[in-house]
N, C-alpha and C positions, 0 to 999 in steps of 0.2 A: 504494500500500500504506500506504504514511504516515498518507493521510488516511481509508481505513477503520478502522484501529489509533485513531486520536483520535476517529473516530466510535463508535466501540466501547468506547474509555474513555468516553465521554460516556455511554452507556447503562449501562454498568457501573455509575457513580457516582450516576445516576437510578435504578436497582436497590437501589443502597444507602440510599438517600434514601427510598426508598417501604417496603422493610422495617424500617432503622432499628433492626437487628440485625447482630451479624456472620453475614455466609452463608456458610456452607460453599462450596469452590468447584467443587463437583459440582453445587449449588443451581444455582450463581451462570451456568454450561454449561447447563442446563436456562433459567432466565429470560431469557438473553440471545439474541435470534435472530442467531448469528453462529456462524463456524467454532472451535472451539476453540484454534486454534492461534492464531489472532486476536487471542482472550479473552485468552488466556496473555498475549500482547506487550501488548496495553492492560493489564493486571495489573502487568506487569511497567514500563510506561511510567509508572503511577499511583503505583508504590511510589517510583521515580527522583524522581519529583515530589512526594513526600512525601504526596499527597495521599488515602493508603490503607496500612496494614499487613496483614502477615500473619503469621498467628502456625498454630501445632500444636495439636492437642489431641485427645485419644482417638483418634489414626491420623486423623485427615481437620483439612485447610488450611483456615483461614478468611480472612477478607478484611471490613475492615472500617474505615470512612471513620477517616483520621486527626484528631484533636483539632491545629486550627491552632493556636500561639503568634503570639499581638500581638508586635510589636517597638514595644515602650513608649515607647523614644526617636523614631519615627516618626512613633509616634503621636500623641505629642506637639507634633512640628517641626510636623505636618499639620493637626492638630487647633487649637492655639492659635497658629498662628503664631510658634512662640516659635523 
């Protein structure tokens, strides 16, 4: 089950990638060929992982890829050697 839920996140985020809008998640049940309930746990796997939110709006959920944060000091150590 694990590894269909992360197979399923994976298409999810290649959905959001090729729209490059927020999709509604009744869209989002329609593009993705999987069980809904599936959907839902990769949704809900992606958001744990910061790597998607969801927000409300006029009665229906959208979902849509999260804006990552650099961690400067990292990037820094990685980048320059410093």
């Amino acid at each position: 089950m694990i590894t269909e839920i992360g197979i399923v996140s994976g298409e999810i985020l290649t959905a959001l990638d090729e729209i490059d809008t927020p999709l509604d998640i009744q869209q989002l049940f329609l593009y993705v060929d999987a069980p809904q309930d599936v959907i839902t746990m990769g949704i809900g796997w992606l958001i744990r992982e910061g790597y998607v939110h969801l927000h409300f709006e006029n009665g229906h959920y959208f979902i849509e890829k999260q804006k990552r944060r650099c961690d400067k000091s990292n990037l820094a150590s990685n980048t320059f050697g410093v």
